[in-house]
Backbone as CSV, one residue per row, in Angstrom:
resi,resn,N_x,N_y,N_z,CA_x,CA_y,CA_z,C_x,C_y,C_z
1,UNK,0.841,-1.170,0.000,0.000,0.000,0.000,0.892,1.240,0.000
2,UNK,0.718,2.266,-0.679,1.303,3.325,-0.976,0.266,4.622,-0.943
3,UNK,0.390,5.445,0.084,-0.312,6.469,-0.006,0.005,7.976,-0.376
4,UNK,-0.734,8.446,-1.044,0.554,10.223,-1.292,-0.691,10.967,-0.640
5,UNK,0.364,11.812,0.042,-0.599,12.563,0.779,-0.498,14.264,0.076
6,UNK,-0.910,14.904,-0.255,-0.702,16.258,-0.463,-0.451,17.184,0.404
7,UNK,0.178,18.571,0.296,0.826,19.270,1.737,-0.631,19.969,1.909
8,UNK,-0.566,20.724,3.024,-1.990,21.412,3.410,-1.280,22.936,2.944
9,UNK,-1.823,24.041,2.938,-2.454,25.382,2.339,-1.027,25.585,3.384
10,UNK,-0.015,26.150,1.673,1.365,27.389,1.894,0.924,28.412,2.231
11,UNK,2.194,29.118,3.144,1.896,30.514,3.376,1.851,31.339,2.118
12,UNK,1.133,31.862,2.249,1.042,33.162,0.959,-0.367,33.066,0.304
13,UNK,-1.045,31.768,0.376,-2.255,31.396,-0.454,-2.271,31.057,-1.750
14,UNK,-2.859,31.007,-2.481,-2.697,29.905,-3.833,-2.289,30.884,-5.161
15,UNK,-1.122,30.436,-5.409,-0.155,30.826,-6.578,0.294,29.937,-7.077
16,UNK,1.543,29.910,-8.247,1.645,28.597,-8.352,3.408,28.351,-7.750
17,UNK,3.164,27.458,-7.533,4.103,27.041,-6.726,5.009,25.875,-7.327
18,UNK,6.081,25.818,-8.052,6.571,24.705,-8.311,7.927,24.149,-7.238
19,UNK,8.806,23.690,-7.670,10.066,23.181,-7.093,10.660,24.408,-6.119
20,UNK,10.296,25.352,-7.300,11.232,27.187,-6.884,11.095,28.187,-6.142
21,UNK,9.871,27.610,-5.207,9.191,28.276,-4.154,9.210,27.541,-3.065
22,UNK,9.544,27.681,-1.805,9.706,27.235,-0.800,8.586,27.188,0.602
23,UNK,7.523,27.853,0.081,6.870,28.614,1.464,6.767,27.107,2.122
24,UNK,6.551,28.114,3.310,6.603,26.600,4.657,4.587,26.679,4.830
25,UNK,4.144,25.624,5.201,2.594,25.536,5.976,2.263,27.018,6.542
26,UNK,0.914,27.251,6.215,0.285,28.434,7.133,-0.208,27.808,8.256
27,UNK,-0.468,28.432,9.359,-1.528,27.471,10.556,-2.826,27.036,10.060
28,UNK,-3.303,27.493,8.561,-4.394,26.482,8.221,-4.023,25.166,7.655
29,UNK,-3.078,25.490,7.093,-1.839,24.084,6.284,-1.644,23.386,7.382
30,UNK,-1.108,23.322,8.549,-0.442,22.331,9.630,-1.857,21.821,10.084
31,UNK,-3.131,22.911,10.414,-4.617,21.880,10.701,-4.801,21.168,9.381
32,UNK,-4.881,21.123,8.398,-5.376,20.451,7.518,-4.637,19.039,7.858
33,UNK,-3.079,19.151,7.539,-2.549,18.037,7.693,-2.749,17.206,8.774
34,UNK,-2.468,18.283,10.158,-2.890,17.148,11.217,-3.867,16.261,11.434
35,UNK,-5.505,16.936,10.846,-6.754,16.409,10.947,-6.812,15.316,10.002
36,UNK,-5.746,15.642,8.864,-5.928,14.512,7.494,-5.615,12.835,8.607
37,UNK,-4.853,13.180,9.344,-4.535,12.106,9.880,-4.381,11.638,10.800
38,UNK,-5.379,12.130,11.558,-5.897,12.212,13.449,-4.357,12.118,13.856
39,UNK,-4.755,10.916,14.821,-4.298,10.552,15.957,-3.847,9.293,15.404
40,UNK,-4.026,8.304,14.593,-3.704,6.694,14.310,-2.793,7.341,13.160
41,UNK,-1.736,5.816,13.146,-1.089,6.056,12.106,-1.342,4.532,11.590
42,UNK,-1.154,4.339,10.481,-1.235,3.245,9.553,0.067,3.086,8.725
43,UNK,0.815,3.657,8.943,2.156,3.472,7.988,3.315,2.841,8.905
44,UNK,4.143,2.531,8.074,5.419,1.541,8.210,6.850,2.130,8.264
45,UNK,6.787,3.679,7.064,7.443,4.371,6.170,7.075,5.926,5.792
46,UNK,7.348,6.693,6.369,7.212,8.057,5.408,8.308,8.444,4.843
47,UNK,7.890,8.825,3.450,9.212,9.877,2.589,8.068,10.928,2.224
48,UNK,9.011,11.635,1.928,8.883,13.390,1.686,9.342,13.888,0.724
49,UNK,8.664,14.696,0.175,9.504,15.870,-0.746,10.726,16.744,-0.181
50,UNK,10.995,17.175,-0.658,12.241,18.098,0.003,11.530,19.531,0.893
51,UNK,10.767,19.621,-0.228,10.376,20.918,0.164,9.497,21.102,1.195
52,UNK,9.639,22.378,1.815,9.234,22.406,3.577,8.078,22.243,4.116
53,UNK,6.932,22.682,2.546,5.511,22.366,2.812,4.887,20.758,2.801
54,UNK,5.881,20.434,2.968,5.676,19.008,3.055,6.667,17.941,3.980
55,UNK,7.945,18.776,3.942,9.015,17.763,5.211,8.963,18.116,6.302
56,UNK,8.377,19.509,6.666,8.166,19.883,7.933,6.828,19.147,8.501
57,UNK,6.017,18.708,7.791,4.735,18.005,8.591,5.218,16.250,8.608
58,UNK,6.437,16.251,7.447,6.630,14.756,7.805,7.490,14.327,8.578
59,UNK,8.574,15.265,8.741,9.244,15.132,9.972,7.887,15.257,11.520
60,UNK,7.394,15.723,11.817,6.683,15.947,13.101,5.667,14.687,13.007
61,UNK,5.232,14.228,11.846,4.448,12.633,11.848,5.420,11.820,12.661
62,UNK,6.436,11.949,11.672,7.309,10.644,11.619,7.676,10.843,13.066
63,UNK,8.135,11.451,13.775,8.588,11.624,14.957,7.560,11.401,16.140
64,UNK,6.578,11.942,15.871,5.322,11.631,16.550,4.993,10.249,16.990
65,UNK,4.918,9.269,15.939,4.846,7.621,16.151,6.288,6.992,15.779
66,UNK,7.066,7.678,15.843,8.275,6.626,15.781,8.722,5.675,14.555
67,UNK,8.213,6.738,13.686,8.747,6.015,12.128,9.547,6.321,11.400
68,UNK,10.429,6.020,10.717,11.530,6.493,9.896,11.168,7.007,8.827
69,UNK,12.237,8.033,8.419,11.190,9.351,7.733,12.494,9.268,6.319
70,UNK,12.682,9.193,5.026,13.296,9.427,4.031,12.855,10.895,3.583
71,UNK,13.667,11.548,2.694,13.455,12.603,1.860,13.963,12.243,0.763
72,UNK,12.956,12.318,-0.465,13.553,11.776,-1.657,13.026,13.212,-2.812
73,UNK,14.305,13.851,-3.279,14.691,14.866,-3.969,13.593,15.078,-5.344
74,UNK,13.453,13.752,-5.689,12.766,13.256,-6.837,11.327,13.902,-7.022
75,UNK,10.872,13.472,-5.587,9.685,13.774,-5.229,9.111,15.235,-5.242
76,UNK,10.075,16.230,-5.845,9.837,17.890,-5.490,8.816,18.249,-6.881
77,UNK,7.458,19.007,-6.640,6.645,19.321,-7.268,7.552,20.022,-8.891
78,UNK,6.598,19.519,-9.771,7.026,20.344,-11.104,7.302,21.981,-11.206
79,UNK,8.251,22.268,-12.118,8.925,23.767,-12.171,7.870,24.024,-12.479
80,UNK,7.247,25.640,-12.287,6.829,26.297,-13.143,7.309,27.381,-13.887
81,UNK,8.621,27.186,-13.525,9.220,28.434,-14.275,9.387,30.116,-14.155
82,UNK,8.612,30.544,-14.912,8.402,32.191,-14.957,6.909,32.286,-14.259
83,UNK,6.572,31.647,-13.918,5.227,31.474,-13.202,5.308,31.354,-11.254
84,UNK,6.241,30.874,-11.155,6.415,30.542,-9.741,6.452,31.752,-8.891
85,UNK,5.570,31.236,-7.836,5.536,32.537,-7.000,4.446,34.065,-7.402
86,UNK,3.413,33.600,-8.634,2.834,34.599,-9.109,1.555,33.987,-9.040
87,UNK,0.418,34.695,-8.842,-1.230,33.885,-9.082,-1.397,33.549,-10.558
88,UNK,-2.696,33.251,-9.522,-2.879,32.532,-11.405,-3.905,33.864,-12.049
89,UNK,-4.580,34.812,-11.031,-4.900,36.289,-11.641,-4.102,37.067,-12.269
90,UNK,-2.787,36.600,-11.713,-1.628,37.852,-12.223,-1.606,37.444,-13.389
91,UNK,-1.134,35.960,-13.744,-1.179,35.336,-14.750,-2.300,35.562,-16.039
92,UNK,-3.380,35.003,-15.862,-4.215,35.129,-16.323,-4.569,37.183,-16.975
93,UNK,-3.966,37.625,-16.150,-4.200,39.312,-16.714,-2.835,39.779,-17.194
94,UNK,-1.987,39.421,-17.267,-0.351,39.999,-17.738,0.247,38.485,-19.180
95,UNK,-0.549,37.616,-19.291,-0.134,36.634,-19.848,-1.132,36.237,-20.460
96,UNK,-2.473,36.791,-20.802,-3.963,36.356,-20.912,-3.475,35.138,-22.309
97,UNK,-2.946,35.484,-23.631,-2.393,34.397,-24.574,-1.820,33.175,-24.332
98,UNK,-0.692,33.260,-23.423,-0.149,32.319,-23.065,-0.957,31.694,-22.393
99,UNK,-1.808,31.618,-20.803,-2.151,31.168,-19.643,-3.458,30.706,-20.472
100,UNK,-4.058,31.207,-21.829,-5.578,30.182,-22.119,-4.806,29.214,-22.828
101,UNK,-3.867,29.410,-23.843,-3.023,28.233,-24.520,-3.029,27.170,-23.961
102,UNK,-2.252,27.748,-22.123,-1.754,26.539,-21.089,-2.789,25.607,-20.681
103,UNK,-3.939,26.182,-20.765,-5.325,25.701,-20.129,-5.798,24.844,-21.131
104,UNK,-6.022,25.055,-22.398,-5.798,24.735,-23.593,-5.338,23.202,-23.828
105,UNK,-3.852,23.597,-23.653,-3.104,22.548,-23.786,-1.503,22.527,-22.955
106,UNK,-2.407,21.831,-22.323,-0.825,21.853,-20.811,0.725,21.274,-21.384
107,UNK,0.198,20.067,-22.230,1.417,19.532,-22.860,2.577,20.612,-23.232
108,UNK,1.722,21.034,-24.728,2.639,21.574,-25.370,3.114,23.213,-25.155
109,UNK,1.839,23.468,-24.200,2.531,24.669,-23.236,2.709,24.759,-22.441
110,UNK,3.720,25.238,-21.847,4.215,25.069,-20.814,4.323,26.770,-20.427
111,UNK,4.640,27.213,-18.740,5.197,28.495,-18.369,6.230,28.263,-19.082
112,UNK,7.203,29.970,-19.164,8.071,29.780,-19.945,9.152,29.681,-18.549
113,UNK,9.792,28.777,-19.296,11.122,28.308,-18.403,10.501,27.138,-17.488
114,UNK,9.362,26.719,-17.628,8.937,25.636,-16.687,9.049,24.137,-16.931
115,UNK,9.430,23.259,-16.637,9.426,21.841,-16.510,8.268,21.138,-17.838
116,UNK,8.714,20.227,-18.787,7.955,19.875,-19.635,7.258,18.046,-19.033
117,UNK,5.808,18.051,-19.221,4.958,16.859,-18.551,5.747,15.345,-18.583
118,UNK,6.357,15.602,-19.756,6.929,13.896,-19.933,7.900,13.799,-19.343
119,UNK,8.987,14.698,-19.305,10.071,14.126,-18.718,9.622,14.272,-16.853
120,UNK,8.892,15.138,-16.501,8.312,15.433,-14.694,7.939,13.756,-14.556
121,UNK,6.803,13.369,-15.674,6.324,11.875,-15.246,7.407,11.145,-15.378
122,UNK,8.205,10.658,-16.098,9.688,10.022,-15.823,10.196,10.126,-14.566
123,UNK,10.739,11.523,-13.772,11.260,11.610,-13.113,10.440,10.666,-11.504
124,UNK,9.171,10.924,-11.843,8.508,10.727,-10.336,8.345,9.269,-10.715
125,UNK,7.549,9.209,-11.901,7.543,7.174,-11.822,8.386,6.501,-11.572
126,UNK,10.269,6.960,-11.849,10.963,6.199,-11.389,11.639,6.075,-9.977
127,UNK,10.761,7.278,-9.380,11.311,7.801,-7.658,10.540,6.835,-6.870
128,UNK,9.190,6.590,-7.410,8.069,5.879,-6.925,8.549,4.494,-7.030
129,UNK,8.774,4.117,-8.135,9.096,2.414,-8.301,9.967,2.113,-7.794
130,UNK,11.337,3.033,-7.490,12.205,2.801,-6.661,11.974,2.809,-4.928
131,UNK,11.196,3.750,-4.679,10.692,3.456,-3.234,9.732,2.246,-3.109
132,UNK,9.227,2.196,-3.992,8.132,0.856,-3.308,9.265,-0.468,-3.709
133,UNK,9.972,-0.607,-4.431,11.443,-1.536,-4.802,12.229,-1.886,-2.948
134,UNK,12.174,-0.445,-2.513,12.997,-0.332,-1.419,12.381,-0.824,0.007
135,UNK,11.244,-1.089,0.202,10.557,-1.005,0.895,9.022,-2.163,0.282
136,UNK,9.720,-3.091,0.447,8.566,-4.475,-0.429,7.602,-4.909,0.783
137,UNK,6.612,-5.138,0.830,5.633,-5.348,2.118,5.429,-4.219,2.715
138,UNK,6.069,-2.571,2.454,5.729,-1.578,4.021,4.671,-0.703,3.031
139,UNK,3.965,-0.255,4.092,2.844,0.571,4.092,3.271,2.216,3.981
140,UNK,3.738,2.406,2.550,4.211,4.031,2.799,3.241,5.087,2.662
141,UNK,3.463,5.990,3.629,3.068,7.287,3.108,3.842,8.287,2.221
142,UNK,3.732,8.750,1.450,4.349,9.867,0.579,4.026,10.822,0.700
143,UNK,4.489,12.165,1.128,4.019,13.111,1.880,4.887,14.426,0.401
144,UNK,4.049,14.686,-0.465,3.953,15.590,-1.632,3.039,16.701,-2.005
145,UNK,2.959,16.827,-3.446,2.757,17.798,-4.599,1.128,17.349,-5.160
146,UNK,0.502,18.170,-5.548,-0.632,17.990,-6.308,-0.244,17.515,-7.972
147,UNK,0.862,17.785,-8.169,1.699,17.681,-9.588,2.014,16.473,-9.689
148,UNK,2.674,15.913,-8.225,3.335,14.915,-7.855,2.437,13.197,-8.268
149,UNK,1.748,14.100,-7.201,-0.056,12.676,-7.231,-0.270,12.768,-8.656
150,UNK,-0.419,13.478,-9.252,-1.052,13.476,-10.716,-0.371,12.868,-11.813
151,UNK,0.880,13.078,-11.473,1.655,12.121,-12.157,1.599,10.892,-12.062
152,UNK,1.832,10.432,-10.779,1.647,9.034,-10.148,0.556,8.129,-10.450
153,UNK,-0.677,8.945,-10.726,-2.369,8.514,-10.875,-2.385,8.536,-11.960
154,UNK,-2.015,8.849,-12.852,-1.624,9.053,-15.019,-1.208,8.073,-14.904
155,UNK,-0.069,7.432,-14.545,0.927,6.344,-14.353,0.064,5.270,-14.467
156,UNK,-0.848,4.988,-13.308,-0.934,4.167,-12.743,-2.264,3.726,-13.754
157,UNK,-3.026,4.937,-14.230,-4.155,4.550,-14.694,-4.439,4.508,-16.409
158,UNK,-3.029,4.736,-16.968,-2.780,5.135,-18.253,-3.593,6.249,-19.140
159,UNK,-2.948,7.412,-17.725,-4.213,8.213,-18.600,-2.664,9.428,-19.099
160,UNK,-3.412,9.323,-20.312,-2.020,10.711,-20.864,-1.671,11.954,-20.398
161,UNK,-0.740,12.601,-20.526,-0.440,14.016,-19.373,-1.640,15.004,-19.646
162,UNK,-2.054,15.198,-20.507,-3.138,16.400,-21.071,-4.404,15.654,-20.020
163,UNK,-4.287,14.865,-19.649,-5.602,13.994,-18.821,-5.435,14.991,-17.620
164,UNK,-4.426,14.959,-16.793,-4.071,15.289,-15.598,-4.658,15.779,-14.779
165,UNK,-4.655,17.293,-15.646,-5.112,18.700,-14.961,-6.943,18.372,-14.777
166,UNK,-7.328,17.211,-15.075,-8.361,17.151,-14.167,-8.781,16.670,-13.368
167,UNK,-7.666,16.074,-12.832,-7.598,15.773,-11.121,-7.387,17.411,-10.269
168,UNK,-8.616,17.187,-9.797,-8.153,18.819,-8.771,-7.857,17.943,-7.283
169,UNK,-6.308,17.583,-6.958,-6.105,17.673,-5.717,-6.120,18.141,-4.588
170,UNK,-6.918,18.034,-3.560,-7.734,18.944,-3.167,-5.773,19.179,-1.996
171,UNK,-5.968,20.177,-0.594,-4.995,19.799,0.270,-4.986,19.475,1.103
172,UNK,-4.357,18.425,1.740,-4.230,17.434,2.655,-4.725,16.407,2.637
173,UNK,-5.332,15.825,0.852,-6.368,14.790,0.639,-4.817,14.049,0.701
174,UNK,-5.164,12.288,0.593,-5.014,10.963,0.526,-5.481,10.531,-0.712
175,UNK,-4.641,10.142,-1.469,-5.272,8.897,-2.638,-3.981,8.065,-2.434
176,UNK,-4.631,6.588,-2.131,-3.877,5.442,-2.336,-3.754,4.785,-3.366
177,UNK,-2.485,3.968,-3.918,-2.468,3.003,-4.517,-1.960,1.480,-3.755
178,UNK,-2.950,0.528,-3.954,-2.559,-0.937,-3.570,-1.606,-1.656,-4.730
179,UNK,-0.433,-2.072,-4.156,0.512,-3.200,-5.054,0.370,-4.442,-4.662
180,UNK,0.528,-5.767,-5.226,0.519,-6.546,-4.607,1.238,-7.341,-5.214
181,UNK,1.871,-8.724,-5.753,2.740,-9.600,-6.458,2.536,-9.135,-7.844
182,UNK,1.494,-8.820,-8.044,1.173,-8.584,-9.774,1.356,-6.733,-10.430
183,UNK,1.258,-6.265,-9.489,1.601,-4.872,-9.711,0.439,-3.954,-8.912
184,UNK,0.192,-3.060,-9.794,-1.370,-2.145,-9.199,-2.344,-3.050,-9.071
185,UNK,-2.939,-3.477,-7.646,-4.192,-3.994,-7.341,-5.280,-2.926,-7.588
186,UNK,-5.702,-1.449,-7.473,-6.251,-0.748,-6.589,-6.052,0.561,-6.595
187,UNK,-6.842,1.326,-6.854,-6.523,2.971,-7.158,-7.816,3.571,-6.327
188,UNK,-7.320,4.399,-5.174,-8.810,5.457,-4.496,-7.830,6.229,-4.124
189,UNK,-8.766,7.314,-4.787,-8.562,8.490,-5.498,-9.549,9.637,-4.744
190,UNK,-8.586,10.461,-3.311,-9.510,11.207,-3.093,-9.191,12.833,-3.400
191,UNK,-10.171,12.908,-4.853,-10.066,14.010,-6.106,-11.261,14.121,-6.477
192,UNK,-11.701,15.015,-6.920,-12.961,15.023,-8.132,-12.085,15.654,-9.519
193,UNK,-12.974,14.734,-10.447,-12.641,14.721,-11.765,-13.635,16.437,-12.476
194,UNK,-12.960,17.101,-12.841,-13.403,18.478,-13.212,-13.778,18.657,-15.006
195,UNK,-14.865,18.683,-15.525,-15.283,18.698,-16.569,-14.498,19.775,-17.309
């Protein structure tokens, strides 16, 4: 069993945020996360993204019940480039051509200077197969990116990158995947699919 958890609500409020932005949890971000996951723990294993909106709540899990905590580099949300750190209003009014293109078609547009879909899914499918490789029988949590999960859930469900962007990951949701001798048993998915 493999779970990715998403970080709860960065300081600053919703912009976009790739690899190149650092903000740490707001105090609504640290309730989200905590409540995502009471008081019980069910894991074996947490790894983390690097980044703070997400290793700072997995360090304080992991420490909390006494589990060993990895940080795997791999795991750091997609660039956005010339976008990072800006809304998506700013965007949307200083970039109005570009930002409907992107909406458009995420593939083949990208922010400029930002991370392109195929090689991001490369990078995380093989961070993923290597942690669950590393760790055969344990119950991980993955403590990430909305970019991150979306990749992982494309992966898993063969849906193409232009699919993606309609997973709206909500924050501090859970979607699991079950493995078992044969590969993916099992996909719940807590997302709504956005028309």
């Amino acid at each position: 069993m493999v779970d990715f958890m998403r970080h709860g609500e960065p300081v600053g409020g919703r912009r976009y945020r790739g690899h190149g932005i650092d903000d740490p949890l707001s105090p609504l971000g640290w309730e989200q996360m905590r409540g995502a996951v009471g008081e019980h723990c069910q894991w074996d294993q947490i790894i983390s993204s690097p980044l703070r909106r997400c290793r700072l709540f997995a360090a304080e899990l992991a420490a909390r019940h006494a589990l060993p905590l990895a940080v795997d580099s791999e795991f750091r949300e997609i660039g956005m480039g010339g976008w990072e750190g800006r809304s998506h209003q700013e965007i949307r009014t200083f970039e109005s051509e570009r930002f409907a293109a992107f909406k458009r078609d995420p593939v083949a547009v990208r922010p400029p200077g930002g991370e392109s879909l195929e090689p991001f899914q490369r990078r995380i499918v093989a961070a993923y197969e290597r942690q669950v490789a590393a760790y055969p029988g344990r119950r991980l949590l993955i403590v990430c990116h909305a970019g991150v999960i979306r990749a992982v859930l494309g992966h898993a469900l063969g849906a193409r990158p232009e699919r993606w962007y309609r997973l709206q990951i909500g924050h501090a949701t859970i979607s699991r995947i079950r493995v078992d001798r044969f590969g993916i048993s099992s996909i719940a998915i807590q997302a709504s699919i956005v028309d």
